[in-house]
N, C-alpha and C positions, 0 to 999 in steps of 0.2 A: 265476788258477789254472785248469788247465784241468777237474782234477775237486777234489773236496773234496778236505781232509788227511785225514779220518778213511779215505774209501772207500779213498783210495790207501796207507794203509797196511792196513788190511784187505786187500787187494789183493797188499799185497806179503806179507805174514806167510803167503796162503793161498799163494802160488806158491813161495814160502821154506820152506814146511812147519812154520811158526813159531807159535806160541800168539799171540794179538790182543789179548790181554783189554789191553793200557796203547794202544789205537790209540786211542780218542779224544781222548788225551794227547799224540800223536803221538809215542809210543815204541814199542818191541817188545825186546824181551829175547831175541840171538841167541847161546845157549849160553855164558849169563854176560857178555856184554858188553849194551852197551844199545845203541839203533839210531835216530836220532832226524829225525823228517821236518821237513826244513828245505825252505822254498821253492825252485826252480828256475828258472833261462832260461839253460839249456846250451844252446838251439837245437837239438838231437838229436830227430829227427822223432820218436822213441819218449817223448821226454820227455814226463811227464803233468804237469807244474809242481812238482814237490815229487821231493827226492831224499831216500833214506835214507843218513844221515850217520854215521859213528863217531866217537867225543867226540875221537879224535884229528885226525879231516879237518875241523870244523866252520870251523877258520881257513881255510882253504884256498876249503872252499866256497863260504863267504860272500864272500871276494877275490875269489872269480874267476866262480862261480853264480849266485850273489843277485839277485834284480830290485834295479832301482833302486826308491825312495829307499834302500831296506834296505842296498844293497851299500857307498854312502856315507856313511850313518850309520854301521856297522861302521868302514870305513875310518875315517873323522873319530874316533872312538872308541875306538881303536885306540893314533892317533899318539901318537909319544911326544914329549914335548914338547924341542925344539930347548934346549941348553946354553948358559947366557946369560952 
């Protein structure tokens, strides 16, 4: 990662205009939804290693963001098992 979980959401809550106080949890609470720091490797020079995620994007992220081992393990965890 390239900074901590905690600083980069503190980081984002203070640029979001957002309260911190669940950042060492890596949540934040963005006007009733929740916001949750999952790791990163978008390759996006702005990327600090960790994205803020909505409980609705977490599949997507992990598919397609994830570092490895992480991104495989989801996958693998995921499949559904084949009709015998």
């Amino acid at each position: 990662m390239k900074i901590p979980r905690k600083q980069f959401v503190e980081n984002y809550a203070q640029r979001s205009g957002i309260e911190s106080r669940f950042s060492s949890l890596g949540f934040l609470d963005c006007d009733g939804e929740t916001l949750i720091a999952l790791p990163c490797e978008c390759e996006s020079a702005l990327c600090e290693g960790w994205a803020m995620v909505s409980p609705s994007a977490v599949d997507t992220h992990l598919r397609m963001y994830a570092p490895e081992p992480l991104k495989s393990v989801y996958s693998d965890a995921i499949k559904t098992p084949s009709p015998e």
